[in-house]
N, C-alpha and C positions, 0 to 999 in steps of 0.2 A: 391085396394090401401089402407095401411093401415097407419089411423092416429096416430099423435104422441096425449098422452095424454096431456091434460092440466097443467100446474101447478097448485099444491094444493093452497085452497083457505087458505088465511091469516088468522091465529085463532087468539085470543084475549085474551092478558094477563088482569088478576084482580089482581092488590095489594089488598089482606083482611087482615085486622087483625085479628090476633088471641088472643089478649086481653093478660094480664098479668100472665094468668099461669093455673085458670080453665077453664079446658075445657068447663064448660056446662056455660063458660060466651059468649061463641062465640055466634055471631048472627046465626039467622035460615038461613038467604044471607051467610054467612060465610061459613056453615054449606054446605045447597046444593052444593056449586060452589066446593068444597073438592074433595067430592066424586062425581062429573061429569067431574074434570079434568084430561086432558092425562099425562100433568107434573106440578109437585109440588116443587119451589124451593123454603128451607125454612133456616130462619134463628136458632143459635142458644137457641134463649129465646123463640119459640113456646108455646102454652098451651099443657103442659103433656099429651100424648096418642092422640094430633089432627092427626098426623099422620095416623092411624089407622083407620081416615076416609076415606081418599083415597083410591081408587079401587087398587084391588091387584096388576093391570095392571099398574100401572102410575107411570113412569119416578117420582122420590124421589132425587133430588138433594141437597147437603149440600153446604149453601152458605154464613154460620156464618160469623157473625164479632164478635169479641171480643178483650179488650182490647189488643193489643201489640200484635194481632196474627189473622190476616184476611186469614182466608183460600181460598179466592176468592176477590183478588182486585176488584176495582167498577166498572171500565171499563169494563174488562173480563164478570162481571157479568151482566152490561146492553147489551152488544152484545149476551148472551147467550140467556136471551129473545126475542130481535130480532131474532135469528137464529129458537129457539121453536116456535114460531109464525108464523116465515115463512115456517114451515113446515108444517103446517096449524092445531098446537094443540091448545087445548084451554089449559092456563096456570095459574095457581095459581101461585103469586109469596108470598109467606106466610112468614108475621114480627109479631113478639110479638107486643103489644100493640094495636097501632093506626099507622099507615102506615104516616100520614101527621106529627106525634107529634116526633121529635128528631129520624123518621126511615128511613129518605134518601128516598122517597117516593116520593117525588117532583122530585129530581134529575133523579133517574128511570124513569117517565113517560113523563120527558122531553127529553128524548132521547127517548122514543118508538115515539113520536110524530114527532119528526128527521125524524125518520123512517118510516114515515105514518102505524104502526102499532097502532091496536085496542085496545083502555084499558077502564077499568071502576076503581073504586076507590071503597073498601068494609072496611067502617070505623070498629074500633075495640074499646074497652074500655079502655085506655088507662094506662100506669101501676101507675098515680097519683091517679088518681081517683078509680082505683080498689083496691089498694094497702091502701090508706088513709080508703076507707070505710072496709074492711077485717081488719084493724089497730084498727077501731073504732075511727077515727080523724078527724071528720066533716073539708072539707077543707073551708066553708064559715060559719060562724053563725053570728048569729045579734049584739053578746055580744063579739064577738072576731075580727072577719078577713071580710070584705067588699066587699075585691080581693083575687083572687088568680095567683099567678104567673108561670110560668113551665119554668126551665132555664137547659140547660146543665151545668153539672160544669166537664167537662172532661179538664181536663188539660192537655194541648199540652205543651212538654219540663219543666215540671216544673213553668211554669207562669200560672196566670189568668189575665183574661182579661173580665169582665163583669164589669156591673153598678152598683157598689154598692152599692153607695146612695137612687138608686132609692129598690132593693133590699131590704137595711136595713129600708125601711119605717117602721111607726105601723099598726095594724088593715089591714093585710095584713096577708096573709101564703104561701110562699116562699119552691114548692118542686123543689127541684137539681136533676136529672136523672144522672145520670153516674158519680157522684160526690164521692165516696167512697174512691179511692182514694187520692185524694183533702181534705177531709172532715177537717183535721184541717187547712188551708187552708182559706177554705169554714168558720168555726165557728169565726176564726178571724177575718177575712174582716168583716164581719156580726157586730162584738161587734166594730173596729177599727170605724167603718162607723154608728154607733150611737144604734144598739141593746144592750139592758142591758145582762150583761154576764149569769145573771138570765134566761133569755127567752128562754122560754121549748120549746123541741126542738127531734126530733123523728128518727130513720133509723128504714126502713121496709125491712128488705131482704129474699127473695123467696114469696112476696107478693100472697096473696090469694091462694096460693098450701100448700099441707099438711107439708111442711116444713117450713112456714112461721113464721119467726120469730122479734120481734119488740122491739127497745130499747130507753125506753126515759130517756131523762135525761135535760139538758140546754145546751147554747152555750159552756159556759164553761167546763164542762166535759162531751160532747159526745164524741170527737176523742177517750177518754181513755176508755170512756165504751166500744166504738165499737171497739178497738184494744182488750181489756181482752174479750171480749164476741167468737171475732175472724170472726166476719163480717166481707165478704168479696161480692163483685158482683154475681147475681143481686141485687142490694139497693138500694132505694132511701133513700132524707137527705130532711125530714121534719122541714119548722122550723116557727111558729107561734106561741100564746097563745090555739089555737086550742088545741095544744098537750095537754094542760092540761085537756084536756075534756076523757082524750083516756085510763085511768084508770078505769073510772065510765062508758064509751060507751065501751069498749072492749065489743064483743060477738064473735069471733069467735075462736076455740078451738088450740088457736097455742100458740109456746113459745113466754111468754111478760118479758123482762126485763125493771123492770121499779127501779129506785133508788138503781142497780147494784144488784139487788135480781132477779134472773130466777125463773115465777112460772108457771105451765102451768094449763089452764082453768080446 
């Protein structure tokens, strides 16, 4: 009499980050759990060539967001994890940055828990901090900024909708994640709300990859730089007294526009 198999045992998705854009910023946790997973679903802003860690074997699923064009609704994509899982892989679900910092990361593994499926959480460097120190823009000093703040500035339908009092404080540095297109927007509320139009003021885009490139200027003419320069996403919108430091700390060999002149290290 012959038995029926089991069903496979439930495998165990890991949200990891894969940090802002260098690969060899990924953790060494990041790193192993790649190349020991059956499937890997990743977003569009991964670090360059993580890919390529993964076993030649494993399920490679694209499951970008980007602005105005989700190739995988979020629903769709939390069930697709439950369904990997219950087929008892173990799963990478792989986000740029840091999986908890503005990456739906929460929402994800509130639904695997729905589901009594297994998760662990594999933090990443997130792209403020990787992106500010590749920029060379200390996001705290003793002589500038006390706090640092991390705010979406995505703009749904043309409105904002943030704090901008608390925002425009001083002795603060205030980065916008998804804010590029906003960004004049973004610089007004900032002076409207008590920043002097003076206050330098930074966009880092393609942060710590070989295409990284950095523009500072003030509240008042960043939108114009970043439009002539032709920055577009990935960017962040840097804005403290910090940025004035980011001439004299520059170290890393990418294009800096600083006071509308392109020089490269």
């Amino acid at each position: 009499m012959s038995q029926s198999q089991p069903p496979p045992r439930t495998g165990t998705v890991y949200l990891v980050g894969s940090g802002p854009g260098a690969i060899d910023l990924l953790t060494v946790r990041a790193t192993r759990l790649i190349g020991e997973a059956d499937a890997v679903v990743y977003d569009h802003l991964i670090a360059e060539g993580v890919l390529g860690l993964a076993r030649a074997d494993a399920l490679k699923i694209y499951a970008g967001k980007e602005t105005s064009k989700h190739s995988m609704p979020q629903g769709e994509l939390n069930l697709l994890l439950v369904r990997l899982a219950r087929e008892g892989k173990k799963v990478v679900r792989l986000k740029g940055g840091d999986p908890f910092i503005f990456g739906r990361g929460g929402e994800e593994i509130e639904i695997l828990f729905e589901f009594g499926i297994p998760f662990e959480v594999v933090p990443g460097v997130t792209a403020a901090a990787g992106c500010a120190a590749y920029a060379g823009i200390p996001l705290t000093h003793r002589d500038h900024a006390q706090a640092v703040v991390f705010v979406t500035g995505h703009l749904r339908d043309g409105t904002v909708n943030l704090d901008w009092p608390a925002l425009a404080r001083p002795n603060q540095t205030v980065v916008f994640y998804m804010g590029i297109g906003g960004i004049g927007e973004i610089c007004r509320q900032m002076i409207t709300h008590g920043l002097p139009a003076t206050q330098p003021a930074a966009v880092v885009q393609n942060g710590t990859s070989s295409r990284q490139r950095v523009i500072t200027a003030d509240l008042s003419t960043l939108p114009s730089r970043v439009t002539e320069a032709g920055i577009s996403s990935p960017a962040l919108i840097i804005v403290g007294t910090v940025v004035s430091l980011q001439k004299k700390l520059a170290w890393f060999g990418a294009r800096v526009s600083s006071g509308g002149q392109e020089v490269r290290d």
